[in-house]
C-alpha positions as CSV (number, residue, x, y, z in Angstrom):
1,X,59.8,27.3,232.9
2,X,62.4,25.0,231.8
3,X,62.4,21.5,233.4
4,X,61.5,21.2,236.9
5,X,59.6,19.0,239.8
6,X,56.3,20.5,241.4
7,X,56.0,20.2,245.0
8,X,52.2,21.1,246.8
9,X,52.9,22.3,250.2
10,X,50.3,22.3,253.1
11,X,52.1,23.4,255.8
12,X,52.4,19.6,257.3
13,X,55.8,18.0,258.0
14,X,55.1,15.7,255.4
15,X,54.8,18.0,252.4
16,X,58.1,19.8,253.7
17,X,59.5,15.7,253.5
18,X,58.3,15.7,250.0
19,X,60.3,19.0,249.1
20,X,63.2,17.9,250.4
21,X,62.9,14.9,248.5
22,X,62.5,16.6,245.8
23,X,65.3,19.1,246.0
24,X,67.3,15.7,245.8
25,X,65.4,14.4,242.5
26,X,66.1,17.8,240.8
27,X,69.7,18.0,241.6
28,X,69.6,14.4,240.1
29,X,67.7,15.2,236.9
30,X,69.3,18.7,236.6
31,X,66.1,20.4,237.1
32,X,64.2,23.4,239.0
33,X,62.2,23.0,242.0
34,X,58.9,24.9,242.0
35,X,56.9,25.0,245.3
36,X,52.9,25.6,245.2
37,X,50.3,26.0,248.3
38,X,47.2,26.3,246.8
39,X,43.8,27.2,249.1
40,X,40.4,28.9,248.3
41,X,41.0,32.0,250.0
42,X,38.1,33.5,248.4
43,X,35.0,34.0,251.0
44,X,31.5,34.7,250.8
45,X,29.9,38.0,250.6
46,X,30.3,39.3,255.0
47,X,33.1,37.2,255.2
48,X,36.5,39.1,257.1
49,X,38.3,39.8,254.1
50,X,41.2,40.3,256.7
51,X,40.8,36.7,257.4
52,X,41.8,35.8,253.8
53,X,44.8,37.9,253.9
54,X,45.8,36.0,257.0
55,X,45.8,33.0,255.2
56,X,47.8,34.5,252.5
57,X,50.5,35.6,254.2
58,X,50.6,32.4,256.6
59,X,51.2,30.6,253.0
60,X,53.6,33.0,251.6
61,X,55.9,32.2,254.7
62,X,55.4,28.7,254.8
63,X,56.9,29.1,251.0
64,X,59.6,31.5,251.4
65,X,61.2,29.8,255.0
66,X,61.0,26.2,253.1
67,X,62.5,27.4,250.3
68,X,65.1,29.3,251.8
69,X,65.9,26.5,253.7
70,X,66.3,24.2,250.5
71,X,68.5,27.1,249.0
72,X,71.0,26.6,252.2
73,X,71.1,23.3,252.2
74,X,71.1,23.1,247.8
75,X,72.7,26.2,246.8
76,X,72.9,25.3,243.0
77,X,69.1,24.6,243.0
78,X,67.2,26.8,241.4
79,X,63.7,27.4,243.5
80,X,60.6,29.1,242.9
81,X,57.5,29.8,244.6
82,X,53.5,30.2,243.9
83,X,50.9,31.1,245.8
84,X,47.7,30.2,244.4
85,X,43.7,31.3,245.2
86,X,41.5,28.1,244.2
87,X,40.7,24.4,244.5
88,X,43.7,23.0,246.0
89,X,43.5,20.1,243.5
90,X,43.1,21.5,240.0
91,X,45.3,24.2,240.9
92,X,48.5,21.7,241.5
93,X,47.3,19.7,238.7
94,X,47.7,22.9,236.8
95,X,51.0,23.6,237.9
96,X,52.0,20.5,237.3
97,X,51.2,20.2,233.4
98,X,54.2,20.9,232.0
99,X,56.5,18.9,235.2
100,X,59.0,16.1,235.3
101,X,56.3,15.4,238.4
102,X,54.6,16.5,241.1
103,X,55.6,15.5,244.7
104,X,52.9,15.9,247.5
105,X,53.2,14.6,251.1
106,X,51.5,11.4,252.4
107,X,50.5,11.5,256.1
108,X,50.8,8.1,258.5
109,X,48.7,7.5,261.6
110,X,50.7,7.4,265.4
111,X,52.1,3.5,265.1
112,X,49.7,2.8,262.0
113,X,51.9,2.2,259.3
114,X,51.0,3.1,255.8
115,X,49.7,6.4,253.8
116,X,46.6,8.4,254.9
117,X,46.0,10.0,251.2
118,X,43.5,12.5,251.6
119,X,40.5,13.4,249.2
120,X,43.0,16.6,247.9
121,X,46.0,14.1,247.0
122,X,43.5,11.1,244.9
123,X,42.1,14.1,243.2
124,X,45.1,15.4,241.8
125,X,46.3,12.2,240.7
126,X,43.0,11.5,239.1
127,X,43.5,15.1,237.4
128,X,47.1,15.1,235.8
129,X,48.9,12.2,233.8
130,X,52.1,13.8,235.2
131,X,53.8,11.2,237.7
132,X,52.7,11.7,241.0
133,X,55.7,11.0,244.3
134,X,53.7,9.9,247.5
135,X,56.6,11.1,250.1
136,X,56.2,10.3,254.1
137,X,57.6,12.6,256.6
138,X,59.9,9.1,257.8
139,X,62.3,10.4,254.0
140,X,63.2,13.9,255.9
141,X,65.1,11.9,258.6
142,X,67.8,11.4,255.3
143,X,70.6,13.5,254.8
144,X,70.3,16.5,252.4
145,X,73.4,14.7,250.0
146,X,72.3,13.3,246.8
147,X,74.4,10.3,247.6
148,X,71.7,9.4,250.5
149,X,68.9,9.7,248.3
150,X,70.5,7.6,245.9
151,X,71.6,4.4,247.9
152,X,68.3,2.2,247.8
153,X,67.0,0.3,245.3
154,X,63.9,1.4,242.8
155,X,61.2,-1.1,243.1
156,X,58.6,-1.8,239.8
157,X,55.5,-3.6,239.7
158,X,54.7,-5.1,236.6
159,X,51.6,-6.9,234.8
160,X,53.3,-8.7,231.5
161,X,50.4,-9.1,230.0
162,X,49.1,-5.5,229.6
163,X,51.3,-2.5,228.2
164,X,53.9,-1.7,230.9
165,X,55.9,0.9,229.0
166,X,56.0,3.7,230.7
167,X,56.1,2.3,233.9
168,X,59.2,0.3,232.4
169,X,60.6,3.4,231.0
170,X,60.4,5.6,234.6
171,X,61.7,3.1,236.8
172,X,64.5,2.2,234.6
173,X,65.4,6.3,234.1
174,X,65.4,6.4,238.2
175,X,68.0,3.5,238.6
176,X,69.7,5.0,236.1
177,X,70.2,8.4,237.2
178,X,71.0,7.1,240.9
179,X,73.5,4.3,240.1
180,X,71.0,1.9,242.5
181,X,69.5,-1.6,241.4
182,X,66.5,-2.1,239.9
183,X,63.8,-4.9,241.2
184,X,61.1,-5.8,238.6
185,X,58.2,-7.8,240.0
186,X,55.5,-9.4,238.4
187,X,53.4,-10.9,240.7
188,X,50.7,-14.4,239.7
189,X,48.0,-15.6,242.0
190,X,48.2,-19.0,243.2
191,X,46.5,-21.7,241.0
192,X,42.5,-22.0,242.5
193,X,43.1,-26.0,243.7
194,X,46.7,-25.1,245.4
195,X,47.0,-26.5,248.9
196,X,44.1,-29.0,248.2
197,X,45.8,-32.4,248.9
198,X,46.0,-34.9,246.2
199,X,44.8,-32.4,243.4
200,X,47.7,-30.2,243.9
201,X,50.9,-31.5,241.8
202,X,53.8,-29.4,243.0
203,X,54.9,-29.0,239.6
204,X,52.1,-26.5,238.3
205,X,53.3,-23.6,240.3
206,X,56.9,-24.1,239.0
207,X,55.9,-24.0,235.4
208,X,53.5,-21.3,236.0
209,X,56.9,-19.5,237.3
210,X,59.0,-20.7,234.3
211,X,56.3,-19.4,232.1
212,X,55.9,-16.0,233.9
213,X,59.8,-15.5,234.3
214,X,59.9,-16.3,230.6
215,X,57.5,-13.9,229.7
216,X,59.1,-11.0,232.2
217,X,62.2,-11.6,230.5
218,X,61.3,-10.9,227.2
219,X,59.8,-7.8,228.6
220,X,62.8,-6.3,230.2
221,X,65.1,-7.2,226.9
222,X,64.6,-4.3,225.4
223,X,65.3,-2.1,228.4
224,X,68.3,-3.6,229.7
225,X,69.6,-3.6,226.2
226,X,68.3,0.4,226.7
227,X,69.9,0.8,229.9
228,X,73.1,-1.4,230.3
229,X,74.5,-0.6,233.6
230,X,71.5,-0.5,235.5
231,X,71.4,-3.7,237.3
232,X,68.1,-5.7,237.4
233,X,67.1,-8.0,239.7
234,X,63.8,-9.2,238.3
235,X,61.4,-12.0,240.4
236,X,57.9,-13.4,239.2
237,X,56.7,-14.8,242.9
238,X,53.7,-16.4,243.6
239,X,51.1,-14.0,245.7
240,X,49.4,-11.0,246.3
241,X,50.4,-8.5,244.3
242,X,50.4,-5.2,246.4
243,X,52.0,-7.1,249.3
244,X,54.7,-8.4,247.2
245,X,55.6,-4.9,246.3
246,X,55.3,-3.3,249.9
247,X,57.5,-6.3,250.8
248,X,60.5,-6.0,248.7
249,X,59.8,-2.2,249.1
250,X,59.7,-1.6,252.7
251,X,63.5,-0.4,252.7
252,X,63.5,0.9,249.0
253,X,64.3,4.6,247.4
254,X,61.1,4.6,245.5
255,X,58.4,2.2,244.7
256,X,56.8,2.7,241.2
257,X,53.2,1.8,240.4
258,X,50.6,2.7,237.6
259,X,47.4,3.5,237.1
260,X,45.1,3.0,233.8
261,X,44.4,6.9,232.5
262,X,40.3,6.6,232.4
263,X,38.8,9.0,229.3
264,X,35.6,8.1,230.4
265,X,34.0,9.0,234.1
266,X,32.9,5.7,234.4
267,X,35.5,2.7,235.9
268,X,37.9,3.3,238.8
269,X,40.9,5.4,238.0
270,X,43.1,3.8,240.3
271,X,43.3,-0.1,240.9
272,X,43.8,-1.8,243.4
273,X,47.0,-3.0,243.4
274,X,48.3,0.9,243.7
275,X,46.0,1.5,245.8
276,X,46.8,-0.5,249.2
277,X,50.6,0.6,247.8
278,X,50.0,4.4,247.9
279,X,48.0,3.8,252.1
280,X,50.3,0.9,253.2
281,X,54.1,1.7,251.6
282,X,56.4,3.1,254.0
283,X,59.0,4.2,251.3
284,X,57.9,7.0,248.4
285,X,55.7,5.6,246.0
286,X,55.9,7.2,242.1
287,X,52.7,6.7,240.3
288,X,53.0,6.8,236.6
289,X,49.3,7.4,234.5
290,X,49.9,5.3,231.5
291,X,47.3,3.9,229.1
């Protein structure tokens, strides 16, 4: 298959969301749209094998109404479908291998905001280095047009002093493609004796800024030299990370995070940071694996 986006379905209104958001990506990138439901329909021994072909054809309609749907509403989208019979993880990571990215729904509790991420979506992002789109079912509220999916800014968080490439190189591709600003953050803690009366001098933060904004800067040169038209609105604030980021993107088009790609079992696979991002952001979140 030539290029295209991946979308797991589940048969939840937020993995239809996350199709329809990604019908909109693909007609962005000029790219196919490939919808998966993956289940282990295979039973024990005494099992009702009619049981499994229940299942089956529950999943095959949940594909083909979706995706004639999306053919309606984005006639010069090319869409495909796959059932698959396994571990609902590795078989999307699977599917994905060879994606632009793989788009899965995020679920949010009654007036709780944030992601739910179940066990099935942290697996499959701890199984592929493809990007991974985080979609709530809030995104299907937006019109099918391209133009609606395009109008909000992308949102980046940053850490200048490790590699930041990739994450760099997506988020500036995304503005690009949709015309829309692009916010860079990079986010510093505040100095340990801030707020604590006479050993506080006001003018520590503001060179710690200086130095940070400096430092952000040189980091963005090459890309905006890369990407010319995109405009960037970078900031270096003072705080927590993670809430900076769901701050400025509580009304955004897409936040991007990263997360460290572990070649060893041991150490987390996802930080922090992108963590409370991927269970708190109302707004899709891209995560981008990056070394």
């Amino acid at each position: 298959m030539d290029r295209h986006i991946t979308v797991g379905l589940d048969g939840f209104p937020e993995s239809a969301a996350a199709a329809r958001w990604a019908a909109r990506e693909a007609r962005l990138r000029d790219a196919a749209l490939h919808l998966v439901h993956a289940e282990e329909r295979s039973r024990p021994l005494g099992f009702p094998a009619a049981a499994s072909g229940v299942r089956r054809g529950w999943a095959d309609a949940i594909l083909r109404e979706l995706a004639d749907d999306l053919r309606r509403a984005h006639p010069e989208l090319e869409i495909t479908t796959q059932s698959v019979d396994g571990p609902p993880a590795a078989a999307l990571a699977a599917a994905a291998t060879t994606a632009d990215m793989l788009c899965m729904g995020s679920r949010g509790l009654s007036a709780v905001t944030g992601f739910v991420l179940g066990s099935v979506g942290m697996a499959v992002m701890h199984a592929t280095e493809r990007p991974v789109v985080l979609v709530r079912s809030g995104e299907d509220a937006l019109p099918h047009e391209t133009e609606q999916h395009t109008q909000r800014d992308v949102v980046v968080g940053v850490d200048i002093s490790r590699p930041c490439d990739a994450l760099l190189a997506f988020a500036f591709e995304e503005a690009s493609r949709r015309a829309c600003p692009l916010q860079v953050l990079h986010s510093w803690p505040a100095p340990l004796f801030y707020g604590y009366g006479s050993t506080y001098d006001p003018k520590v933060p503001a060179q710690i800024n200086q130095s940070m904004a400096a430092g952000l800067d040189k980091a963005l040169r090459p890309w905006r030299d890369r990407f010319p038209t995109v405009e960037v609105k970078a900031r270096t604030p003072m705080g927590h990370a993670a809430q900076q980021l769901l701050d400025a993107g509580a009304d955004a088009g897409l936040i991007v995070v990263g997360r460290r790609i572990r070649r060893s079992l041991l150490g987390a696979h996802i930080g922090s940071i992108t963590h409370a991002v991927i269970h708190h952001a109302t707004s899709p979140v891209a995560v981008v694996a990056h070394d």
